[in-house]
N, CA, C and O atoms as CSV, one atom per row, in Angstrom:
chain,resi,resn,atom,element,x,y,z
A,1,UNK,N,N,-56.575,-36.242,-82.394
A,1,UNK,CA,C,-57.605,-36.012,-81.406
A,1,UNK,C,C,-58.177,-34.618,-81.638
A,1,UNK,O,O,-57.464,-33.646,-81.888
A,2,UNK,N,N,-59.618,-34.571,-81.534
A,2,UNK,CA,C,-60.299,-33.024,-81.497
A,2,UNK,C,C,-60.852,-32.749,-80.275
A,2,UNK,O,O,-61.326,-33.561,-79.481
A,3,UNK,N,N,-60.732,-31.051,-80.121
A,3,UNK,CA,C,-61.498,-30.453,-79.075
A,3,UNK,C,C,-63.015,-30.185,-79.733
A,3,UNK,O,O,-63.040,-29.586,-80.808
A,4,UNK,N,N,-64.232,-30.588,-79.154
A,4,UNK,CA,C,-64.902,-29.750,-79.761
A,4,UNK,C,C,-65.627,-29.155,-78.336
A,4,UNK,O,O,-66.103,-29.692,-77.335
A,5,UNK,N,N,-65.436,-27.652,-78.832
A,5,UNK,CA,C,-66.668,-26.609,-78.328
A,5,UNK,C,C,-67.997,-26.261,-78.356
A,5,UNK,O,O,-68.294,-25.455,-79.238
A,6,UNK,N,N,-69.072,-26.726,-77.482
A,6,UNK,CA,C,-70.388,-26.363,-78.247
A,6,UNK,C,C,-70.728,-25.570,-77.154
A,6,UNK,O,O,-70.760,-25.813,-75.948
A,7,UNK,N,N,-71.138,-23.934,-78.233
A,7,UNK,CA,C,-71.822,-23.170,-76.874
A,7,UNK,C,C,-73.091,-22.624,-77.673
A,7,UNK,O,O,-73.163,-22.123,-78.795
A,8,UNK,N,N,-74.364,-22.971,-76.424
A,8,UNK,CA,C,-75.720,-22.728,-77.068
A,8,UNK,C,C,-76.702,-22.775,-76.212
A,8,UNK,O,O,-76.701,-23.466,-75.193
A,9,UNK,N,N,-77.789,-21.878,-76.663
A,9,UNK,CA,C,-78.689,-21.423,-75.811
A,9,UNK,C,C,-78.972,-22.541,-74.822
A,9,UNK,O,O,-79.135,-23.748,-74.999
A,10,UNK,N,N,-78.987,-21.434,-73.216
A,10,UNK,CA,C,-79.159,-23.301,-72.593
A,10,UNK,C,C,-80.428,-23.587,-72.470
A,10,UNK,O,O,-80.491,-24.576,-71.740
A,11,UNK,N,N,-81.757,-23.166,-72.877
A,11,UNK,CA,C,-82.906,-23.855,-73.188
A,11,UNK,C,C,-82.691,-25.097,-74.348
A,11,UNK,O,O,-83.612,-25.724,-74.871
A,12,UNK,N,N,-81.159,-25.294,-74.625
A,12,UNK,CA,C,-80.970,-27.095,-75.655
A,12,UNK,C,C,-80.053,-27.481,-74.901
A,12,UNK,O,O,-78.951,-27.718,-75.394
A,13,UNK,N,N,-80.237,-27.612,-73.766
A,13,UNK,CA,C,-79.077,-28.289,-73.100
A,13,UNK,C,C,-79.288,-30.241,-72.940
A,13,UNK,O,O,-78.496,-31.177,-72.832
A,14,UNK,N,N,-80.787,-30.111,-73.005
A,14,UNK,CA,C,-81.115,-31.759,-72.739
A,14,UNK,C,C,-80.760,-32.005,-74.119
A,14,UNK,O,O,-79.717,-32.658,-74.073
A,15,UNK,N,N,-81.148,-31.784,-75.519
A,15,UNK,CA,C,-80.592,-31.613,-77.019
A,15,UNK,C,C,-79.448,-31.909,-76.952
A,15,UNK,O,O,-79.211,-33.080,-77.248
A,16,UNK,N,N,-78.443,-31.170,-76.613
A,16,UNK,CA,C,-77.196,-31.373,-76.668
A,16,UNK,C,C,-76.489,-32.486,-75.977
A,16,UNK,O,O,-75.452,-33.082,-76.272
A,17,UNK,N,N,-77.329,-32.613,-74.966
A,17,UNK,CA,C,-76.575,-33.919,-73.964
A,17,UNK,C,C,-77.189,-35.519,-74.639
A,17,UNK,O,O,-76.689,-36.576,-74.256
A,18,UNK,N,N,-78.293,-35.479,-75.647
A,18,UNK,CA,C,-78.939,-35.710,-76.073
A,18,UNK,C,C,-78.034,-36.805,-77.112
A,18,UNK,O,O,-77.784,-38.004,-77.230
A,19,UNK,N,N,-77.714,-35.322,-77.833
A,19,UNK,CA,C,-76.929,-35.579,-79.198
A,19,UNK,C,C,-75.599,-36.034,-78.959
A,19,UNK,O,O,-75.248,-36.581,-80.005
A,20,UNK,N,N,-74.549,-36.098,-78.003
A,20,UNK,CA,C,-73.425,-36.829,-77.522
A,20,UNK,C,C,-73.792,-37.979,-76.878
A,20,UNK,O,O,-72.930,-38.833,-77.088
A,21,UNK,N,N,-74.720,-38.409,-76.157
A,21,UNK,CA,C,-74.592,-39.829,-75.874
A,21,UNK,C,C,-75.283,-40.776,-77.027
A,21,UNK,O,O,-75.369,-42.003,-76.974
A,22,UNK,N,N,-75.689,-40.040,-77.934
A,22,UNK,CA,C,-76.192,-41.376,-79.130
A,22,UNK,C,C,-75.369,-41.558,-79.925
A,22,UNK,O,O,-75.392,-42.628,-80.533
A,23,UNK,N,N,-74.189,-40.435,-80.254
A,23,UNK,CA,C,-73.033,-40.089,-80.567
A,23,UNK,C,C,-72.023,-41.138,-79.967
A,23,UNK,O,O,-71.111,-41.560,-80.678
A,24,UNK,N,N,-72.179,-41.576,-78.633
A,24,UNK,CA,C,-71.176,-42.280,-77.937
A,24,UNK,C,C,-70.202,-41.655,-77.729
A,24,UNK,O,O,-69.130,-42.071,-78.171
A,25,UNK,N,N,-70.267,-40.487,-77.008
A,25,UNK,CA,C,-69.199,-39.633,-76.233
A,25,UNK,C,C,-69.657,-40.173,-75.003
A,25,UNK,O,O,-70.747,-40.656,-74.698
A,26,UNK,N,N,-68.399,-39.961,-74.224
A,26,UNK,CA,C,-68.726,-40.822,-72.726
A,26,UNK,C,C,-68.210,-39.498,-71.963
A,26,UNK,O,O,-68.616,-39.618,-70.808
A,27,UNK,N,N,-67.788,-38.783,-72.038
A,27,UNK,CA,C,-67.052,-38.019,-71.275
A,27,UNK,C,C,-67.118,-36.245,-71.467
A,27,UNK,O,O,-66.112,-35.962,-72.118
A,28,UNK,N,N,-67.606,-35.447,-71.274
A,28,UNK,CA,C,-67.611,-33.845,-71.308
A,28,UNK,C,C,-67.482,-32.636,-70.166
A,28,UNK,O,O,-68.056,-33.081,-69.173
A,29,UNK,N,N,-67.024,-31.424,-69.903
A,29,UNK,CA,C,-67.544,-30.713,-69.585
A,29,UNK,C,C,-68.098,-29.739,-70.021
A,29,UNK,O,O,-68.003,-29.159,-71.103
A,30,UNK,N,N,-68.906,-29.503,-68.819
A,30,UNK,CA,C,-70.025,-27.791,-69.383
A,30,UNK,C,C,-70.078,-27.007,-68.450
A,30,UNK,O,O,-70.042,-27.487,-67.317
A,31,UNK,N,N,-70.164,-25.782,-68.590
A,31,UNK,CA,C,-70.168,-24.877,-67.862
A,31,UNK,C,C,-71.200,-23.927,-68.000
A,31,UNK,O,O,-71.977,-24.178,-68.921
A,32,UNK,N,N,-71.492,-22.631,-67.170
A,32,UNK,CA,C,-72.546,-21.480,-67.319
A,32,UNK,C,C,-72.845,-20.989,-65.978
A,32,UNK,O,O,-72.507,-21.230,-64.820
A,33,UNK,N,N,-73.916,-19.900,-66.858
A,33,UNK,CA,C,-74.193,-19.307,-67.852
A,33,UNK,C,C,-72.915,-18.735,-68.170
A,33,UNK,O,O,-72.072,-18.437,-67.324
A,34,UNK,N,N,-72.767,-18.561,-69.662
A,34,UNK,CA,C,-72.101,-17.926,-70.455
A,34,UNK,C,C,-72.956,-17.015,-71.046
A,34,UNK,O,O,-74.074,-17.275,-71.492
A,35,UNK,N,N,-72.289,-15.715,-71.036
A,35,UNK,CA,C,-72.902,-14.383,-71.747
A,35,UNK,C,C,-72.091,-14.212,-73.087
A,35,UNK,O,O,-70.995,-14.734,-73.294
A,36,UNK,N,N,-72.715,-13.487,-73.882
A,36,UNK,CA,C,-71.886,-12.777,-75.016
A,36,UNK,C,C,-73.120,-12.641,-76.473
A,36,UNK,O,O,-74.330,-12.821,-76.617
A,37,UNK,N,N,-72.108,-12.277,-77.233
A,37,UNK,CA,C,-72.536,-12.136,-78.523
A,37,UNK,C,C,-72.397,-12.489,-79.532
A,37,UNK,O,O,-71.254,-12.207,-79.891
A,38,UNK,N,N,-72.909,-12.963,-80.239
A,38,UNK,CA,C,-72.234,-14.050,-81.959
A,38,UNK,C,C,-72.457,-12.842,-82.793
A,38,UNK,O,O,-73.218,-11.927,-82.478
A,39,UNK,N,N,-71.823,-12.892,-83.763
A,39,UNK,CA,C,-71.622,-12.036,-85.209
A,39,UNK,C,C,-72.811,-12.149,-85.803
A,39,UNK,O,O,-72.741,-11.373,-86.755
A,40,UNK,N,N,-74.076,-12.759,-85.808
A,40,UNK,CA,C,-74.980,-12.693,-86.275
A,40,UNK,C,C,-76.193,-12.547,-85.088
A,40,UNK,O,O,-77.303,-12.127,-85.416
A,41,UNK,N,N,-76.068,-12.703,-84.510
A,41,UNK,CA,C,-77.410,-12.839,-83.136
A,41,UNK,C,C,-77.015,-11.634,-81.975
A,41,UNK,O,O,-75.906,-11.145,-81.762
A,42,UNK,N,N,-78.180,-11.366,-81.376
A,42,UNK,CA,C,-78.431,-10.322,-80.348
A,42,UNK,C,C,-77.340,-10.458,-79.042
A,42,UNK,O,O,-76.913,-11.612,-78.997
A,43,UNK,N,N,-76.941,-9.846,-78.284
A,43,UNK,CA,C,-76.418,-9.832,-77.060
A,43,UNK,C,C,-77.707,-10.658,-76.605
A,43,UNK,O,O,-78.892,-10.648,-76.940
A,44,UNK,N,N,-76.615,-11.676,-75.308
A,44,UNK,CA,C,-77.192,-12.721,-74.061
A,44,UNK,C,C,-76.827,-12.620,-73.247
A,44,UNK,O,O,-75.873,-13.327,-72.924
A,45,UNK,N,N,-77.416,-11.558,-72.285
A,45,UNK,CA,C,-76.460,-10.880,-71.114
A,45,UNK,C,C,-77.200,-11.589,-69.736
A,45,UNK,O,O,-76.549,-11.699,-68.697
A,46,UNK,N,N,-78.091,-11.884,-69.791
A,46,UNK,CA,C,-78.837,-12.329,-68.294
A,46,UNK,C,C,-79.745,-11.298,-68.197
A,46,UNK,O,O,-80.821,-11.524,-67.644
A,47,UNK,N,N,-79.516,-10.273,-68.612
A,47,UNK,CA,C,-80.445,-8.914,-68.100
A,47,UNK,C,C,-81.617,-8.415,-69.189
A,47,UNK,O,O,-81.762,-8.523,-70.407
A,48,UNK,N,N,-82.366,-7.817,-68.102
A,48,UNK,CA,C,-83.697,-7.327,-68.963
A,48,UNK,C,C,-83.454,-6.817,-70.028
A,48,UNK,O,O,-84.429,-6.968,-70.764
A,49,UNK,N,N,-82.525,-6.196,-70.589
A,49,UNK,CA,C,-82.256,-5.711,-71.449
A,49,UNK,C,C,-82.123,-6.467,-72.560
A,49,UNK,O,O,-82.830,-6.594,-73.560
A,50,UNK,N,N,-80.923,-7.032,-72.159
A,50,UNK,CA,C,-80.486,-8.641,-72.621
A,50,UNK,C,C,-80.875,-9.679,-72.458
A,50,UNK,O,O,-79.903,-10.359,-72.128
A,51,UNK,N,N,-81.973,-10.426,-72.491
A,51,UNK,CA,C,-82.131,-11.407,-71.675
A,51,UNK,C,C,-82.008,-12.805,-72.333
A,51,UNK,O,O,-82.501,-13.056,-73.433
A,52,UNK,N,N,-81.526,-13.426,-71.814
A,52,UNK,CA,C,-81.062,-15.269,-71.931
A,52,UNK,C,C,-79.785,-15.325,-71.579
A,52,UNK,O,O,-79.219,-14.423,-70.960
A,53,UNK,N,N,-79.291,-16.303,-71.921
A,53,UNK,CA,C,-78.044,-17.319,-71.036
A,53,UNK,C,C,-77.787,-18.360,-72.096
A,53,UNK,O,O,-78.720,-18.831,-72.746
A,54,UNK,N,N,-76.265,-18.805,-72.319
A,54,UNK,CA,C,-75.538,-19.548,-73.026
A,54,UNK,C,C,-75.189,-20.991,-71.755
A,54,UNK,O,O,-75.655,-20.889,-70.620
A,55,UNK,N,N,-74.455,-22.075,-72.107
A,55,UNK,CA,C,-74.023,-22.458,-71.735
A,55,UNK,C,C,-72.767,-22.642,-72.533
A,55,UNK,O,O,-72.634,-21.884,-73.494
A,56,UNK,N,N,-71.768,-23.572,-72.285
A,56,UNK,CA,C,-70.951,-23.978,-73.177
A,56,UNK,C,C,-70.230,-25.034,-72.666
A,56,UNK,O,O,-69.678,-24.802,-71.590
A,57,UNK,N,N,-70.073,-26.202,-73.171
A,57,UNK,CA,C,-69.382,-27.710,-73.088
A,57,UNK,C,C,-67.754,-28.068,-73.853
A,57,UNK,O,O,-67.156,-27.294,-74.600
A,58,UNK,N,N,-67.493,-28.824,-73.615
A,58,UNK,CA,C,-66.326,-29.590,-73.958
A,58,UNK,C,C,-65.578,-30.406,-74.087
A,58,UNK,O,O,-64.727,-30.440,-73.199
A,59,UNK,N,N,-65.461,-31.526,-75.253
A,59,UNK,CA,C,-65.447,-32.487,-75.145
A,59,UNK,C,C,-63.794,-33.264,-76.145
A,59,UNK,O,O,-63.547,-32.766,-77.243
A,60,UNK,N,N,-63.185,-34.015,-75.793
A,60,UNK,CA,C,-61.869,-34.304,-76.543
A,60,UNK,C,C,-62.047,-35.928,-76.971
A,60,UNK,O,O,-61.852,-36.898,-76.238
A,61,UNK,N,N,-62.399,-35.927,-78.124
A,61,UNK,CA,C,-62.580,-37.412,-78.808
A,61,UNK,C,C,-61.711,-38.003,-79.840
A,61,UNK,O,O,-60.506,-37.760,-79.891
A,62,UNK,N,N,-62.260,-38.698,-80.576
A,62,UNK,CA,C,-60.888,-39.092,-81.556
A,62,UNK,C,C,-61.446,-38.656,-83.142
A,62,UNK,O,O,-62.632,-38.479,-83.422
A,63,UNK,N,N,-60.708,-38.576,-83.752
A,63,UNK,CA,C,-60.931,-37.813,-85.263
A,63,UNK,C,C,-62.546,-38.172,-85.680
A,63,UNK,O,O,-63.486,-37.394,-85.839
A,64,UNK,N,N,-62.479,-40.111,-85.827
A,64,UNK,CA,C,-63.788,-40.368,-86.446
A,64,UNK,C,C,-65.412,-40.209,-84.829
A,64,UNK,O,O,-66.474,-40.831,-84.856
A,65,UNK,N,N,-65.143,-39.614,-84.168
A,65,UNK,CA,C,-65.636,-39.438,-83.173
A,65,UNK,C,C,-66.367,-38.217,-83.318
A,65,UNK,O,O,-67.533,-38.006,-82.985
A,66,UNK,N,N,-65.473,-37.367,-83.902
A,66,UNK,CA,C,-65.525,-35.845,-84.316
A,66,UNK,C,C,-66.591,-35.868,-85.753
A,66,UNK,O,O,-67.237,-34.878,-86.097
A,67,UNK,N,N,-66.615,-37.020,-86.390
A,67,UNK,CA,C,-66.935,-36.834,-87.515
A,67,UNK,C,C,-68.642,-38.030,-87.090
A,67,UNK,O,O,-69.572,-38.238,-87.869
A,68,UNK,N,N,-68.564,-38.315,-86.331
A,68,UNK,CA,C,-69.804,-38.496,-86.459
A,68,UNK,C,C,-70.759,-37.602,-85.172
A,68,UNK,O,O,-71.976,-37.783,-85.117
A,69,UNK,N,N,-70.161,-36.791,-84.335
A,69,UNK,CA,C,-70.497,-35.690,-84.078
A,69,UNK,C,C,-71.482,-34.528,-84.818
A,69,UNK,O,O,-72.604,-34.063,-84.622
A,70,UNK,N,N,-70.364,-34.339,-85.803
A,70,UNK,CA,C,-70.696,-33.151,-86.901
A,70,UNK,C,C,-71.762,-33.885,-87.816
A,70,UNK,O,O,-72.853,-33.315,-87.794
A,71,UNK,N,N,-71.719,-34.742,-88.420
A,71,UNK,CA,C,-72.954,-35.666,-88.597
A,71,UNK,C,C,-74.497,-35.435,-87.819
A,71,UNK,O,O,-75.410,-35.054,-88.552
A,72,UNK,N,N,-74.812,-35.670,-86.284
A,72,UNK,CA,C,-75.158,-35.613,-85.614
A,72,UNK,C,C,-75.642,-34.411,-85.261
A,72,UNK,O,O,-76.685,-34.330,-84.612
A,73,UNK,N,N,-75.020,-33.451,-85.603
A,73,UNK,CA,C,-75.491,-31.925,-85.300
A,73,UNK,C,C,-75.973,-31.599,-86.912
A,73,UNK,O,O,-77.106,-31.323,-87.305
A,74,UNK,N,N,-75.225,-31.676,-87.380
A,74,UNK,CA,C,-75.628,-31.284,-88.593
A,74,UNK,C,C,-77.140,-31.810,-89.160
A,74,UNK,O,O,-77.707,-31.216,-90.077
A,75,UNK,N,N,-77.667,-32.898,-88.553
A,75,UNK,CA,C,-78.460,-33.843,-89.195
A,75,UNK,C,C,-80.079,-33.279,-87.870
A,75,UNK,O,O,-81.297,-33.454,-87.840
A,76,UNK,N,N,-79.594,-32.958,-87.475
A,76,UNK,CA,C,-80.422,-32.766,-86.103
A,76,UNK,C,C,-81.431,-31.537,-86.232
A,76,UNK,O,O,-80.716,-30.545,-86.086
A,77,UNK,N,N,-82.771,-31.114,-86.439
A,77,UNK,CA,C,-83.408,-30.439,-86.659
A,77,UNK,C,C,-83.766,-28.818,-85.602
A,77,UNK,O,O,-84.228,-27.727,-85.935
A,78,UNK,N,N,-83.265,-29.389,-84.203
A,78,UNK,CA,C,-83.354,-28.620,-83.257
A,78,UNK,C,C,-82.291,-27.815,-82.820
A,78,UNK,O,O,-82.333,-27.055,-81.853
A,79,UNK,N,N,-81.304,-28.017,-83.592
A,79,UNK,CA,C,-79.201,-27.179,-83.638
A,79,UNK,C,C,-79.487,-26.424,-84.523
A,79,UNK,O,O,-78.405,-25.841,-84.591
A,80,UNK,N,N,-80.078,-25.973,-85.251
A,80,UNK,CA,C,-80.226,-25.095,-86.515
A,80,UNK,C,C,-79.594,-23.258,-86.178
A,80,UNK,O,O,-78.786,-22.492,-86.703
A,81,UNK,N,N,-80.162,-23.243,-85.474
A,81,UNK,CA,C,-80.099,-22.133,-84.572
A,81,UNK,C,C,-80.130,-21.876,-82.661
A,81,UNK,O,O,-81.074,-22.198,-81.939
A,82,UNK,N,N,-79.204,-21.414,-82.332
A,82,UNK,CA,C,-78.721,-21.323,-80.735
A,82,UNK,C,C,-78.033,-22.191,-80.322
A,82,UNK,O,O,-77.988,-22.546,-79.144
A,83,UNK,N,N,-77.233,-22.776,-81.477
A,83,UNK,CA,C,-76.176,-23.590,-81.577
A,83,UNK,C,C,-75.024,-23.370,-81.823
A,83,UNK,O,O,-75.513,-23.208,-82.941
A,84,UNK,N,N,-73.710,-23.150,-81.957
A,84,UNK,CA,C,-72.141,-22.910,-82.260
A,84,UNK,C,C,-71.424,-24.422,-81.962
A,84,UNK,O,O,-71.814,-25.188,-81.080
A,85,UNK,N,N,-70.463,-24.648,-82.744
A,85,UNK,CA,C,-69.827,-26.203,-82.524
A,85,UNK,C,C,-68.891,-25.812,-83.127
A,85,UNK,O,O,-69.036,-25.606,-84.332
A,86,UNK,N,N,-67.540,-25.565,-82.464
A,86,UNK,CA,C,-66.341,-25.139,-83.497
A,86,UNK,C,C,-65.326,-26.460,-82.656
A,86,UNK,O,O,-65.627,-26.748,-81.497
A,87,UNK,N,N,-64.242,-27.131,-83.292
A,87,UNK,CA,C,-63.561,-27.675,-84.063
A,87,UNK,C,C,-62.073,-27.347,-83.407
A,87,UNK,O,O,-61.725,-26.199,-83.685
A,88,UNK,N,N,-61.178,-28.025,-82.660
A,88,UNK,CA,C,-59.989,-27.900,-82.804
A,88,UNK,C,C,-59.100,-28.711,-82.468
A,88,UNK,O,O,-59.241,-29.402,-81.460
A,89,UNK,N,N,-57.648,-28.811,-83.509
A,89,UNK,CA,C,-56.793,-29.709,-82.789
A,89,UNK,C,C,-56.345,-30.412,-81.557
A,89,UNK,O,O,-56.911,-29.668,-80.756
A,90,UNK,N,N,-55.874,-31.109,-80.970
A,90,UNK,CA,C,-55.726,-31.172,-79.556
A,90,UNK,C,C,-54.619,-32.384,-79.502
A,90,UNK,O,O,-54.339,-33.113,-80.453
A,91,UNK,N,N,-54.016,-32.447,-78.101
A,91,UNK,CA,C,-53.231,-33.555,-77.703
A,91,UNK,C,C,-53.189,-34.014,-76.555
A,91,UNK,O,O,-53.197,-33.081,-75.751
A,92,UNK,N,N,-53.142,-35.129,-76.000
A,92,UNK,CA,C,-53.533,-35.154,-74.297
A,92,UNK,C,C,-51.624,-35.303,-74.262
A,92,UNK,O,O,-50.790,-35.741,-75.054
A,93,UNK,N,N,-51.580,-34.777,-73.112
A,93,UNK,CA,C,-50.307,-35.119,-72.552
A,93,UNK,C,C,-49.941,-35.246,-70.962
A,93,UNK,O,O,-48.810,-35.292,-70.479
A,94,UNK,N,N,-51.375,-35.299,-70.179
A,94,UNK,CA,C,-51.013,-35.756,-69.371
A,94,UNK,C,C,-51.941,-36.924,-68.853
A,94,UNK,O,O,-51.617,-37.577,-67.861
């Protein structure tokens, strides 16, 4: 089973919700605004200074679930950028 994380500008939030139900994910959460900074892109603080807003989601599917996900983003013209999708093991146990 994978976790995947997607956190991205939330002006792609319909995009993103977009790209999991054609995907056939049935199930996520999301949260926000999320602030911060990526290793390549500007601070997203909310403030004039900074200005915009992240969201970030979460979703636990099954391996080939994951893989047509990454498919799906990858293939998608509008994720290119203000997008992040990282990847991790997982186990349900309860």
């Amino acid at each position: 089973m994978k976790l995947i994380m997607v956190i991205f500008d939330a002006d792609k939030e319909e995009i993103i919700h977009e790209i999991l139900l054609s995907s056939g994910v049935e199930g996520f959460t999301t949260w926000g605004p999320v602030f911060g900074k990526g290793a390549h892109t500007d601070p997203r603080m909310g403030t004039q200074v900074w200005p915009g807003e992240n969201q970030a989601l979460i979703t636990a599917v099954s391996e080939d679930q994951a893989a047509k996900l990454k498919d799906a983003f990858s293939r998608h013209p509008d994720v290119k950028a203000g997008v992040k999708v990282f990847e991790f093991e997982t186990n349900t146990w309860l």
